[in-house]
Every structure is written in structure tokens, then in C-alpha cells.
C-alpha positions as CSV (number, residue, x, y, z in Angstrom):
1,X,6.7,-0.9,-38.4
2,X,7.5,0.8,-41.4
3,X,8.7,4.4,-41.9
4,X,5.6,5.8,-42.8
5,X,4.0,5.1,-39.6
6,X,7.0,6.8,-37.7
7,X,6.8,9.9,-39.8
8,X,3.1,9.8,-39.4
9,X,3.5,9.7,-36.2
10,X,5.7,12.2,-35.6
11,X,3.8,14.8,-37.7
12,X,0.7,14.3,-36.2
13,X,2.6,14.6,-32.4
14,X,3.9,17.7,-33.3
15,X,1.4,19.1,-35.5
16,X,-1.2,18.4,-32.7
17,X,1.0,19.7,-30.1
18,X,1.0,23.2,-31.7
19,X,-2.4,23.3,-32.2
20,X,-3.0,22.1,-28.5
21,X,-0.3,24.4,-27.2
22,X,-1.5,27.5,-29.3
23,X,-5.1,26.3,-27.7
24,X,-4.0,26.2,-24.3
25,X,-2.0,29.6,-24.4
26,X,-5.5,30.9,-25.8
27,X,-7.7,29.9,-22.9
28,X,-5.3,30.8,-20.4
29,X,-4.6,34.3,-21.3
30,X,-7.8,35.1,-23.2
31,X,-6.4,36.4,-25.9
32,X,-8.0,36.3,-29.2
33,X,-4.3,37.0,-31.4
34,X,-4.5,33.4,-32.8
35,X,-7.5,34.1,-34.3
36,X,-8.1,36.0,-37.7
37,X,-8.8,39.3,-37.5
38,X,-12.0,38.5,-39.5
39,X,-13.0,36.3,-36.6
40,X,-13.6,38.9,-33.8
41,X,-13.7,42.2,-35.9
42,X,-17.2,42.8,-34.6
43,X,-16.3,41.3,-31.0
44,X,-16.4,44.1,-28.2
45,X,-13.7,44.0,-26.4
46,X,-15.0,42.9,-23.1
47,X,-16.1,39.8,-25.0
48,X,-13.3,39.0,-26.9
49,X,-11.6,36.9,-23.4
50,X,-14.7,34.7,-23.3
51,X,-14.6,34.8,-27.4
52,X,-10.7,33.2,-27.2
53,X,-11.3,31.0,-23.8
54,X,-14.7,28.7,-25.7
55,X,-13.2,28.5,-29.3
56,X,-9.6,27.5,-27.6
57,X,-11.2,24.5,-25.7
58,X,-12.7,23.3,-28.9
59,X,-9.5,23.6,-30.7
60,X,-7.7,22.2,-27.7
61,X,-9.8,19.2,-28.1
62,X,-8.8,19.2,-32.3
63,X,-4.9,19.2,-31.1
64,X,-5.5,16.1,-29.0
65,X,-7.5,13.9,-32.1
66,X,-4.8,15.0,-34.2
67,X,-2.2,13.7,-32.1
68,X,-4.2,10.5,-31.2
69,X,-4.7,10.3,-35.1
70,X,-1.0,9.4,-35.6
71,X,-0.4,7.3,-32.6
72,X,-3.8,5.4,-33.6
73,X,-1.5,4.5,-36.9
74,X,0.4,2.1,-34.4
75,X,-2.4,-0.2,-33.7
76,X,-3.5,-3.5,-36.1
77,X,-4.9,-2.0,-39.4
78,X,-8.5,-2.7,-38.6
79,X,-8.7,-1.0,-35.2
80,X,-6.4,1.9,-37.0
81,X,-9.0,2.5,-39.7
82,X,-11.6,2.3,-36.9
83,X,-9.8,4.7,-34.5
84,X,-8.8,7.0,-38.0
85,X,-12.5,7.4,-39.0
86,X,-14.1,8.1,-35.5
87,X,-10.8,10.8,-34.8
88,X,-11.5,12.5,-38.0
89,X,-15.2,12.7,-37.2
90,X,-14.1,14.5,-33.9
91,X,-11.9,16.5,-35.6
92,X,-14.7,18.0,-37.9
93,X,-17.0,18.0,-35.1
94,X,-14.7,19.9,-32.5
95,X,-14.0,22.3,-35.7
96,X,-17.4,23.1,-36.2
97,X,-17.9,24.1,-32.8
98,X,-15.2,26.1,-32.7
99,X,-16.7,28.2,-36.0
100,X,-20.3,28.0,-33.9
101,X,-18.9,30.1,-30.7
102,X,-17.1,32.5,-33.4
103,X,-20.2,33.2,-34.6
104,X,-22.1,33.4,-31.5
105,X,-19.8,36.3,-30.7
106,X,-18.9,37.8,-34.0
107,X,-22.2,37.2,-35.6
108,X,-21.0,35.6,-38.4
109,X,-17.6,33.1,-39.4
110,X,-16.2,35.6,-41.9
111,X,-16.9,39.5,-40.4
């Protein structure tokens, strides 16, 4: 096991952890202060709870691939690449659907 693949490792654990704890601390308290402003400017208050609770599961579920991206680098190469390609399709996928329930509340991604 090479050094790369400890470092990549490593990165993606913690990287993914802050995502996933930022996610989690989202959903729990319902608030939206992660988020950009932009995000839930036009967000009534009352909404903005249910606003932080759906797009924090989606990027709960991005904090997970991301750490299951690195410890996929410990597997044989094929299997990695494998694991690698369907993680990263998750990851765009879970992304996405964070960006759909921001604009199902704010009406659009960008204010």
C-alpha cells in the first residue's frame, strides 16, 4: 500500500466527515446557516426547517460516498475503479437532488 492511497484515504475520511457532520447538524436543528444565502433568500421562514432537513439528507448521503470513495482506494484496482465510478455517480446524483429540493423551496438554485 503505497502512500497515496493512505493520504487518499485520509482526505476523503475527513473531507466526507465534515460534509456528513455539517449534514447531520443541518437536519437535526433545521437550520438553513450552511447554506448560501442565495439558497433560501426567497424561503419563508416557516419553510426554511423543512428547506435545511431534505437538502441535509441528500448531502448527508454525499459525505458518506465521499468517504467510501477513499476507503474503496483500498480494494484490488479493478473493483476500485468499479466502486470509484459508481461512488462518483452517487455523488453527482445525491448533489443534484440536493440543488432540486433548493429549488423546490427557493424557486430557483441561484435567488
Amino acid at each position: 500500500m503505497g502512500g497515496n492511497v493512505i493520504i487518499g484515504c485520509a482526505s476523503s475520511a475527513i473531507i466526507g466527515g465534515l460534509i456528513l457532520a455539517m449534514a447531520l447538524w443541518q437536519i437535526r436543528t433545521g437550520n438553513v446557516r450552511w447554506l448560501h444565502g442565495y439558497h433560501y433568500v426567497n424561503v419563508p421562514r416557516v419553510k426554511r426547517a423543512a428547506l435545511a432537513r431534505e437538502s441535509g439528507r441528500w448531502m448527508a448521503v454525499v459525505g458518506v460516498c465521499v468517504v467510501l470513495l477513499g476507503l474503496s482506494l483500498l480494494l484490488p484496482r479493478a473493483a476500485a475503479d468499479v466502486a470509484g465510478v459508481a461512488l462518483g455517480v452517487a455523488v453527482l446524483g445525491a448533489i443534484f437532488m440536493a440543488c432540486r429540493v433548493i429549488v423546490k423551496y427557493n424557486g430557483s438554485l441561484f435567488g
